[in-house]
PyMOL Python script that loads the backbone (N, CA, C, O; Angstrom):
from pymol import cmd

cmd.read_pdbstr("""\
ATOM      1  N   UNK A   1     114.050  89.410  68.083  1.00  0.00           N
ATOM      2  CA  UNK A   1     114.881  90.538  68.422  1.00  0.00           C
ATOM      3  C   UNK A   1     116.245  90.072  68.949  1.00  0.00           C
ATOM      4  O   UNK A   1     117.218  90.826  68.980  1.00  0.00           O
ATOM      5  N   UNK A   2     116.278  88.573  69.435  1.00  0.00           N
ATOM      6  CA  UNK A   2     117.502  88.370  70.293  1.00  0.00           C
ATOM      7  C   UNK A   2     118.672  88.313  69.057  1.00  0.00           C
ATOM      8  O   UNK A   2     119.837  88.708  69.080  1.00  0.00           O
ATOM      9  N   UNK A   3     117.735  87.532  67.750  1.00  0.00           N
ATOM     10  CA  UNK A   3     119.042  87.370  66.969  1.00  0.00           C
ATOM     11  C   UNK A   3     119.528  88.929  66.537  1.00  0.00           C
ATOM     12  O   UNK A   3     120.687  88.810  66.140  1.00  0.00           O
ATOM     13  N   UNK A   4     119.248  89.882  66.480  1.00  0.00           N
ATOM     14  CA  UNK A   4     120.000  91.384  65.953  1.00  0.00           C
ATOM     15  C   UNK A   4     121.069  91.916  67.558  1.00  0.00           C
ATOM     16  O   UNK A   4     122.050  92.639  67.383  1.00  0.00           O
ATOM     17  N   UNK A   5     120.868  91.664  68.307  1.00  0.00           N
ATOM     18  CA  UNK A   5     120.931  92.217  68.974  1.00  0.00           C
ATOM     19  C   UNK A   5     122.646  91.982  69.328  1.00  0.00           C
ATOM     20  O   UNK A   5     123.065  90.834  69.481  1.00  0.00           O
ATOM     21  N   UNK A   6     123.567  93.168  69.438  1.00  0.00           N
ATOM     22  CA  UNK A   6     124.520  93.037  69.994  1.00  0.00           C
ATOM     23  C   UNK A   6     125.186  92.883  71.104  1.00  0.00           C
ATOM     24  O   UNK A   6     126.416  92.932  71.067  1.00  0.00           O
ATOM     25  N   UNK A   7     124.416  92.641  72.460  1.00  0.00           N
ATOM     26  CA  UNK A   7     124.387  92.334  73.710  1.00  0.00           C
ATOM     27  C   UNK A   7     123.388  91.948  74.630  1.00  0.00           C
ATOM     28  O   UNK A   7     122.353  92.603  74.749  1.00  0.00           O
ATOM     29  N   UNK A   8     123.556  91.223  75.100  1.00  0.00           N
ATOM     30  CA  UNK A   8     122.082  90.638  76.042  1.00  0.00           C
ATOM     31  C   UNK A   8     122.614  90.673  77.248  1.00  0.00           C
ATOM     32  O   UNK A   8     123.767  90.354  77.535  1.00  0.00           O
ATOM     33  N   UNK A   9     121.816  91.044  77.938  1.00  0.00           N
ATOM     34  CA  UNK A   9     122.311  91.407  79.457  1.00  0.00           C
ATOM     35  C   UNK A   9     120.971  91.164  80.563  1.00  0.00           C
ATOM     36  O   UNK A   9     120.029  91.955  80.541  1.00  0.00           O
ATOM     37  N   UNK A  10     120.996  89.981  81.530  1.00  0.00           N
ATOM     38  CA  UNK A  10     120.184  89.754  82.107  1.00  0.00           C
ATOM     39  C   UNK A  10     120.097  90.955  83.163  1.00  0.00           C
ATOM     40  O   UNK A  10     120.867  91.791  83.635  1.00  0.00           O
ATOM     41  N   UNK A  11     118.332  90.488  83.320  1.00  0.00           N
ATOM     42  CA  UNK A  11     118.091  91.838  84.536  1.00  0.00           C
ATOM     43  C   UNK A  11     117.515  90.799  85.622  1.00  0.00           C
ATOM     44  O   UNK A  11     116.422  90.235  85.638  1.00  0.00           O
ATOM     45  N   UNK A  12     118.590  90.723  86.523  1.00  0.00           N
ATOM     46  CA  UNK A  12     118.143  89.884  87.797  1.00  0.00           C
ATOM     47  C   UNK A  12     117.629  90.365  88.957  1.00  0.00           C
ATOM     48  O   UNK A  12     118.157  91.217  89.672  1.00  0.00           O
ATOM     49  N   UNK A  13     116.310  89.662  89.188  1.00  0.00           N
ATOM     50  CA  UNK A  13     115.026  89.554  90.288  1.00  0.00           C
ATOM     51  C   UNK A  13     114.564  89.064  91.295  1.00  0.00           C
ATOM     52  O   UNK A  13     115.573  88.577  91.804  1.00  0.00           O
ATOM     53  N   UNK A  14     113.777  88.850  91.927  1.00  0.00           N
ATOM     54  CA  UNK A  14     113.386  87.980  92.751  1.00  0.00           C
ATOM     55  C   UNK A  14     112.089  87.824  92.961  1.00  0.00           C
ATOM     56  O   UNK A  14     111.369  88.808  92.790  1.00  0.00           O
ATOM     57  N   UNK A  15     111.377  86.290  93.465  1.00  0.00           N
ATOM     58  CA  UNK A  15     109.926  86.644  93.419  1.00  0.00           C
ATOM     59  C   UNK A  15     109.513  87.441  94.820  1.00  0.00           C
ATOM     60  O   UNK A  15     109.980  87.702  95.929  1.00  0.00           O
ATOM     61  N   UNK A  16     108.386  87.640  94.059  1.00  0.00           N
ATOM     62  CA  UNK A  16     107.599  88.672  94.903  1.00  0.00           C
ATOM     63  C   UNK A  16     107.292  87.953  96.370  1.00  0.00           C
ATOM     64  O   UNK A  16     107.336  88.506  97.469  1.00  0.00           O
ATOM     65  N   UNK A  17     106.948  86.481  96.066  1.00  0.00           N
ATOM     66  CA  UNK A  17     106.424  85.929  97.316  1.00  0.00           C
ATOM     67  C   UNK A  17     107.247  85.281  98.309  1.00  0.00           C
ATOM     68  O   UNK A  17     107.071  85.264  99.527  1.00  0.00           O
ATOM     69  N   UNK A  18     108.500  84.560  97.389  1.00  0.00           N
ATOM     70  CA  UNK A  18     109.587  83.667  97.615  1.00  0.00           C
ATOM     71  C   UNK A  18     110.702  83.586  98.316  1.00  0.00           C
ATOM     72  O   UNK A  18     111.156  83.041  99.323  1.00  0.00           O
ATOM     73  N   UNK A  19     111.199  84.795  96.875  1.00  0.00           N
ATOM     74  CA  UNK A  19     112.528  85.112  96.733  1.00  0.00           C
ATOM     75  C   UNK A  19     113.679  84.618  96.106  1.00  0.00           C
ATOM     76  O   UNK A  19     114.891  84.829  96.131  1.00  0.00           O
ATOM     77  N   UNK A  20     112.540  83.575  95.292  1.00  0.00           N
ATOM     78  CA  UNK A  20     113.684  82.874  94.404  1.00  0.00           C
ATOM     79  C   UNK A  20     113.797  83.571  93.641  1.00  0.00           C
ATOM     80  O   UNK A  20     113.287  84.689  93.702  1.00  0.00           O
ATOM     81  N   UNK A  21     114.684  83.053  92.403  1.00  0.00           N
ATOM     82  CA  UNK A  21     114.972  84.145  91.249  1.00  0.00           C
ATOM     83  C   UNK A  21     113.603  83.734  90.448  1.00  0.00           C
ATOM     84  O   UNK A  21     113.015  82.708  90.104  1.00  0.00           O
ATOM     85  N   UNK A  22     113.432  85.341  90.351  1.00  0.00           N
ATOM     86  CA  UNK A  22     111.873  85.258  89.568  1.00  0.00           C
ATOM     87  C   UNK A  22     112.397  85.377  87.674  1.00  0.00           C
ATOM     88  O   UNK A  22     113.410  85.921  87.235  1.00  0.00           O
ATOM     89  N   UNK A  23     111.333  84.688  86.917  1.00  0.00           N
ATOM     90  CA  UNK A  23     111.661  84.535  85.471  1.00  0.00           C
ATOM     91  C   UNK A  23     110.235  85.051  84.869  1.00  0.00           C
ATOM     92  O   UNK A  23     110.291  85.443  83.703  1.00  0.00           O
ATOM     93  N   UNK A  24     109.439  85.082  85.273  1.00  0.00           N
ATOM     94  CA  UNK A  24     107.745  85.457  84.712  1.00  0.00           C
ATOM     95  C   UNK A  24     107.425  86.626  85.536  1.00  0.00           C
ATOM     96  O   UNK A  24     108.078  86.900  86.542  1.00  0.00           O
ATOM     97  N   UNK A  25     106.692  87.136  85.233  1.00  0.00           N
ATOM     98  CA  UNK A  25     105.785  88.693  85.036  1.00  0.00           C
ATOM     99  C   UNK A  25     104.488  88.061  85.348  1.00  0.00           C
ATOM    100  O   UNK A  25     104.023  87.289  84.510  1.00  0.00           O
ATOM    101  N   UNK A  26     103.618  88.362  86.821  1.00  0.00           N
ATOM    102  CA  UNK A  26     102.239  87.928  86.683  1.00  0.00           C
ATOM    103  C   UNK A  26     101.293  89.232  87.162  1.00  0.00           C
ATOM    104  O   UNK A  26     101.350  89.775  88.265  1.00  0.00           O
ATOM    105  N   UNK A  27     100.593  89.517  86.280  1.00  0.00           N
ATOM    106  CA  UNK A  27      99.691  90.237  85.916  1.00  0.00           C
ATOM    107  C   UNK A  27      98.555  90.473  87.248  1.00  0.00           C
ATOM    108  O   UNK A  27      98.161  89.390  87.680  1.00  0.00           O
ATOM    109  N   UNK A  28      98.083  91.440  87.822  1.00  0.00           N
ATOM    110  CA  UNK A  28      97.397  91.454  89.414  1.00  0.00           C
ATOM    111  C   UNK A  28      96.278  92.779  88.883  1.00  0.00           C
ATOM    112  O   UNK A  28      96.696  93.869  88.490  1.00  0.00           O
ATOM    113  N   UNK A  29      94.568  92.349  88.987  1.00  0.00           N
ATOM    114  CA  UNK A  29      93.844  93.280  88.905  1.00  0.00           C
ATOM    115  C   UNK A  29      92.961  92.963  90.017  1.00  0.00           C
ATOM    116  O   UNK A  29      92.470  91.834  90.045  1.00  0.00           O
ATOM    117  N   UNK A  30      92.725  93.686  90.813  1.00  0.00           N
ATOM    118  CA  UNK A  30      91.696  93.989  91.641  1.00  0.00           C
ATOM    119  C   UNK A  30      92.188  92.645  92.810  1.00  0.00           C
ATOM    120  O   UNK A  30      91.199  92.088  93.288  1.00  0.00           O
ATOM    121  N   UNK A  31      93.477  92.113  93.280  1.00  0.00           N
ATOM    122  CA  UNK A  31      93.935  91.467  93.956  1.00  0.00           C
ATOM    123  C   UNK A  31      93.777  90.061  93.298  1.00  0.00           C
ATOM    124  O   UNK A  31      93.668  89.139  94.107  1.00  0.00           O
ATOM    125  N   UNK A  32      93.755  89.832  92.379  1.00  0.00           N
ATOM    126  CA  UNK A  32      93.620  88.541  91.515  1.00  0.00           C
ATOM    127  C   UNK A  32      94.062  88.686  90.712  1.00  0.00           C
ATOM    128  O   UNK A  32      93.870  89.740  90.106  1.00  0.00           O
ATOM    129  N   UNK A  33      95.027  87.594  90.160  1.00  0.00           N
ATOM    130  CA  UNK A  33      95.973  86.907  89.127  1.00  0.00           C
ATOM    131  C   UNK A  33      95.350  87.081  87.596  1.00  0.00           C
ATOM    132  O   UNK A  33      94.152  86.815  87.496  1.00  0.00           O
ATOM    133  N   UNK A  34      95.875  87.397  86.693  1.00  0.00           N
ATOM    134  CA  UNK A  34      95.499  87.594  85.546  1.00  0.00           C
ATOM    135  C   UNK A  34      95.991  86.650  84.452  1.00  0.00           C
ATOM    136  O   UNK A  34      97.204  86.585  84.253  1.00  0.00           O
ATOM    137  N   UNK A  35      95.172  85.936  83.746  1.00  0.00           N
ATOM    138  CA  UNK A  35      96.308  85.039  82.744  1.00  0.00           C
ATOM    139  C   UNK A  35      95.117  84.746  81.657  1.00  0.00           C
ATOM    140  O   UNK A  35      95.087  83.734  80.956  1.00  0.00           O
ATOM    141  N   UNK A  36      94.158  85.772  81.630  1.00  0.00           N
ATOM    142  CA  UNK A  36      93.661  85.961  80.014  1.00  0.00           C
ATOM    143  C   UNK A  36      93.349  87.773  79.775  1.00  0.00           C
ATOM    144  O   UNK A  36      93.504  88.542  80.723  1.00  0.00           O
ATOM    145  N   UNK A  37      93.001  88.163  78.697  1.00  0.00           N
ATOM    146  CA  UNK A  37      92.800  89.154  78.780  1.00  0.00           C
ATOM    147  C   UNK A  37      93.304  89.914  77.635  1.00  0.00           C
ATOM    148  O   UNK A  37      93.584  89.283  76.616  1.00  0.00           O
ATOM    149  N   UNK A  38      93.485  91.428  77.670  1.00  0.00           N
ATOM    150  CA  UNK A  38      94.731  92.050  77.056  1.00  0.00           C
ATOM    151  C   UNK A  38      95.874  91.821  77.683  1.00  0.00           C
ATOM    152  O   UNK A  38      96.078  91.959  78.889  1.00  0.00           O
ATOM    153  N   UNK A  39      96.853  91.365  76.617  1.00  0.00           N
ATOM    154  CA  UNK A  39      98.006  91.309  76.776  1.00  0.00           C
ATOM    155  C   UNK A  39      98.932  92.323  77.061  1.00  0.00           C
ATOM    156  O   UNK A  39     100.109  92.000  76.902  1.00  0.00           O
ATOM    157  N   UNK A  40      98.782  93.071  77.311  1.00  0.00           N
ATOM    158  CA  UNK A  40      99.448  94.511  77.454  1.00  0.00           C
ATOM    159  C   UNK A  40      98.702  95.483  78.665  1.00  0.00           C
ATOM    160  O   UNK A  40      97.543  95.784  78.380  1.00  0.00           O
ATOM    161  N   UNK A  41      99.047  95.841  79.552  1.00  0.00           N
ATOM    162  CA  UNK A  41      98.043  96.743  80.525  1.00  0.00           C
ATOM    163  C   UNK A  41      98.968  98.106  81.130  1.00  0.00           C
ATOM    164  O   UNK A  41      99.928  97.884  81.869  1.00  0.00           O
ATOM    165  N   UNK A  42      98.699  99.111  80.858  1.00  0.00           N
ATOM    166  CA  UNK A  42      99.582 100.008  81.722  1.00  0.00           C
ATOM    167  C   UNK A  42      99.595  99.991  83.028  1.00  0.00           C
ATOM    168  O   UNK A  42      98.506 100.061  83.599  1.00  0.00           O
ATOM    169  N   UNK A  43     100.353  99.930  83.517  1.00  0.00           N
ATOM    170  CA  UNK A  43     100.970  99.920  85.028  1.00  0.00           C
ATOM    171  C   UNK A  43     101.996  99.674  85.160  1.00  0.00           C
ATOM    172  O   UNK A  43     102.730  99.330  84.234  1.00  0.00           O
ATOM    173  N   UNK A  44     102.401  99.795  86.550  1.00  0.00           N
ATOM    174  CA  UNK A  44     103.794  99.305  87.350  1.00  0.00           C
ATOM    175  C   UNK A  44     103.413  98.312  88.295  1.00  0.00           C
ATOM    176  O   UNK A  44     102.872  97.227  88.081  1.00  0.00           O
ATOM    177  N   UNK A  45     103.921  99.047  89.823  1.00  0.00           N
ATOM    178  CA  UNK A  45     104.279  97.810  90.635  1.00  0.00           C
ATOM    179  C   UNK A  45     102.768  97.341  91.361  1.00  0.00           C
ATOM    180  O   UNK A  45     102.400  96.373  92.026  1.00  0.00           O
ATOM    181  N   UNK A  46     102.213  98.417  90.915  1.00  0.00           N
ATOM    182  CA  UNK A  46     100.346  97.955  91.427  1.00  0.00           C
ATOM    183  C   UNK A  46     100.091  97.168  90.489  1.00  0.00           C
ATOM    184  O   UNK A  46      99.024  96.655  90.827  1.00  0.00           O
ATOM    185  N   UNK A  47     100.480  96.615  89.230  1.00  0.00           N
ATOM    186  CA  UNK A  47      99.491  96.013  87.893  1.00  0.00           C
ATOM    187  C   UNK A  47     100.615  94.352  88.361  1.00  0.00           C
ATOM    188  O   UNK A  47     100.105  93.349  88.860  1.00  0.00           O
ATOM    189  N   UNK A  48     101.897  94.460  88.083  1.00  0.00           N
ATOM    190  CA  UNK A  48     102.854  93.463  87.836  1.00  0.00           C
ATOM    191  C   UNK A  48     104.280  93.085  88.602  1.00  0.00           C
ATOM    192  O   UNK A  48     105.376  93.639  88.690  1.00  0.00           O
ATOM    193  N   UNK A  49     103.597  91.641  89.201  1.00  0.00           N
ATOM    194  CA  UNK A  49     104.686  91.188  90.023  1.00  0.00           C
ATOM    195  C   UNK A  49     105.936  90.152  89.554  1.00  0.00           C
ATOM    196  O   UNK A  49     105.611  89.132  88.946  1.00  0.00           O
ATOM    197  N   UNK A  50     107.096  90.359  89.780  1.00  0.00           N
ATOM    198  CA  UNK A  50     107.971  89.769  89.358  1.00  0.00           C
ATOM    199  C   UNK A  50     107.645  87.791  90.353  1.00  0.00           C
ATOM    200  O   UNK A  50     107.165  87.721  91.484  1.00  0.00           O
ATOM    201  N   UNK A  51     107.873  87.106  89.897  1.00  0.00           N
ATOM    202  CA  UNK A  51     107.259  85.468  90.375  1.00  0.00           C
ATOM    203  C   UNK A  51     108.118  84.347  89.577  1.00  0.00           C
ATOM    204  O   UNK A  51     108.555  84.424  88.429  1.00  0.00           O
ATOM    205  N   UNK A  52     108.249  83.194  90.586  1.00  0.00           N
ATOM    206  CA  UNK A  52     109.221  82.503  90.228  1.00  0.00           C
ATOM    207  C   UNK A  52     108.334  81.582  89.301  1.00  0.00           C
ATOM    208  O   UNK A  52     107.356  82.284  89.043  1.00  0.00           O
ATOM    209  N   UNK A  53     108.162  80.216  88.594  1.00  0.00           N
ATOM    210  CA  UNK A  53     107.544  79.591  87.951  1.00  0.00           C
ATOM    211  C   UNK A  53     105.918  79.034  88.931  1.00  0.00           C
ATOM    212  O   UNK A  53     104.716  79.235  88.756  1.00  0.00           O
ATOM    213  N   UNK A  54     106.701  78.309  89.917  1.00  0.00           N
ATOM    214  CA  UNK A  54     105.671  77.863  90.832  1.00  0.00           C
ATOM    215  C   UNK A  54     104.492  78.955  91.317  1.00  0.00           C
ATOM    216  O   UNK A  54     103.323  78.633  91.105  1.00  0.00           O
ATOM    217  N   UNK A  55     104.680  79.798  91.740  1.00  0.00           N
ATOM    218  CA  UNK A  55     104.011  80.879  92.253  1.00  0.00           C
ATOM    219  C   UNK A  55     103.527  81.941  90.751  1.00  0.00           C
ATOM    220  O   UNK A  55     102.983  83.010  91.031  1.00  0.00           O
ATOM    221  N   UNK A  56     103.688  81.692  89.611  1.00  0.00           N
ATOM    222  CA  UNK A  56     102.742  82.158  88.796  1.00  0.00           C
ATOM    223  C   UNK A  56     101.710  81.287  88.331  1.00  0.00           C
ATOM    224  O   UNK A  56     100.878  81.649  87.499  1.00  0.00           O
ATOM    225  N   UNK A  57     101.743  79.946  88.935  1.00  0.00           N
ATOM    226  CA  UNK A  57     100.961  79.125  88.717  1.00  0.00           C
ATOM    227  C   UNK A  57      99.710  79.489  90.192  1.00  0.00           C
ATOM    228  O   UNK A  57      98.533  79.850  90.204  1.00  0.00           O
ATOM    229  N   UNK A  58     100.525  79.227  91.076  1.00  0.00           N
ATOM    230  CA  UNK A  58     100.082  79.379  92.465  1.00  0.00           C
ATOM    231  C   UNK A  58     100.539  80.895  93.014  1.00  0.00           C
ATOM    232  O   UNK A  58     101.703  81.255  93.192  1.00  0.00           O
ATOM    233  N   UNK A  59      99.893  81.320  93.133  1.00  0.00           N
ATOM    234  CA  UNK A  59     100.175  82.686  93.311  1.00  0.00           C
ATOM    235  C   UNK A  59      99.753  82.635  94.844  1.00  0.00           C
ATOM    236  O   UNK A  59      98.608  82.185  94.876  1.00  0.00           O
ATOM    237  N   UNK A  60     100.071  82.829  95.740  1.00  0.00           N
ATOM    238  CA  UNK A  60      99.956  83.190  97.488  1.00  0.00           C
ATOM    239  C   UNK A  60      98.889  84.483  97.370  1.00  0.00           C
ATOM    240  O   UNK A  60      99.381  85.569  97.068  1.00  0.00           O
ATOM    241  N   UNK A  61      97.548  84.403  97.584  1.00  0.00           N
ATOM    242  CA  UNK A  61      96.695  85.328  97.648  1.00  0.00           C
ATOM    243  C   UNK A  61      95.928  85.495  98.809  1.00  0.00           C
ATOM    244  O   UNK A  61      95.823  84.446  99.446  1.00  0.00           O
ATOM    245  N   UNK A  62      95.229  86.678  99.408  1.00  0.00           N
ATOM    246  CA  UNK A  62      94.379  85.997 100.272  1.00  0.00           C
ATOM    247  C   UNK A  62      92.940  86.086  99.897  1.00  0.00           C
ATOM    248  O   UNK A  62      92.318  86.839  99.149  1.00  0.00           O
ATOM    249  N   UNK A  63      92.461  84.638 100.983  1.00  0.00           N
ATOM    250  CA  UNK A  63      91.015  84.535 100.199  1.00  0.00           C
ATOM    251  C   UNK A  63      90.534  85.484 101.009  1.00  0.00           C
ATOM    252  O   UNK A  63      91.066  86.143 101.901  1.00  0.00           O
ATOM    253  N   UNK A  64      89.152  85.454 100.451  1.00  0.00           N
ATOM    254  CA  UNK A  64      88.054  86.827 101.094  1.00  0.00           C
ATOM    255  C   UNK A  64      87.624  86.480 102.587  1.00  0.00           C
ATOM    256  O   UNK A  64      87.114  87.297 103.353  1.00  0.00           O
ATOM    257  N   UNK A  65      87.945  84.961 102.934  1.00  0.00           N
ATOM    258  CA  UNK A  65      87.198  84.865 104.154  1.00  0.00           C
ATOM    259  C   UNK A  65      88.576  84.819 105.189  1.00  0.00           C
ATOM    260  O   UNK A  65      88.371  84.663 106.393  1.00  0.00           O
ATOM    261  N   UNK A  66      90.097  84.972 104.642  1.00  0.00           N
ATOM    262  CA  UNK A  66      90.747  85.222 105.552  1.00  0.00           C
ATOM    263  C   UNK A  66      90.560  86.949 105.917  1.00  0.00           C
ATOM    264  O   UNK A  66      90.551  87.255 107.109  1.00  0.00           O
ATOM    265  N   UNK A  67      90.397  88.172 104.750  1.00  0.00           N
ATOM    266  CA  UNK A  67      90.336  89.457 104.636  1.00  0.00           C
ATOM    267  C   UNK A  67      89.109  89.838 105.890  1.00  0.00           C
ATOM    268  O   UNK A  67      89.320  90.536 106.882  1.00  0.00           O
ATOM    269  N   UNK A  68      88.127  89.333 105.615  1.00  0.00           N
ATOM    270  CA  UNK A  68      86.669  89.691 107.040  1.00  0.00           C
ATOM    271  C   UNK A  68      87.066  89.428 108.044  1.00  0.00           C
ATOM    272  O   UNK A  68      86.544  90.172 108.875  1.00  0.00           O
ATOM    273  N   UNK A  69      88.172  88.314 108.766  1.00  0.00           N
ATOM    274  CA  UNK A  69      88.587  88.441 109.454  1.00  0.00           C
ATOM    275  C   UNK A  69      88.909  89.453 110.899  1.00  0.00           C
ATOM    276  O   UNK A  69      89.765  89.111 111.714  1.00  0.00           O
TER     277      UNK A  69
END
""", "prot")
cmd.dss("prot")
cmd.show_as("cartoon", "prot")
cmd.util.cbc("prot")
cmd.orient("prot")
């Protein structure tokens, strides 16, 4: 699509956890990271967090035994 296209215009972000400039989209169901599946899921800001490279690898979550707490 990039080659038709008569203007490209970045949409600048930040990560969710960071605040660096985020470049990836990571996928969040039931408080856990998603990286198989359908590729496509309806939602917004409950389904998909904007994340810098590092942190879609490592995503800052909490575990269950910090949550009982």
């Amino acid at each position: 699509m990039l080659l038709y296209a008569d203007k490209i215009e970045e949409m600048k972000t930040i990560c969710w956890f960071c605040g660096k400039k985020a470049i990836m989209n990571l996928r969040f169901h039931d408080g856990k990271p998603v990286y198989e599946g359908e590729q496509i899921q309806m939602g917004g800001n409950e389904s998909y967090y904007p994340v810098c490279r590092k942190h879609y690898y490592n995503p800052l979550i909490k575990q269950q035994s910090e949550e009982n707490i």
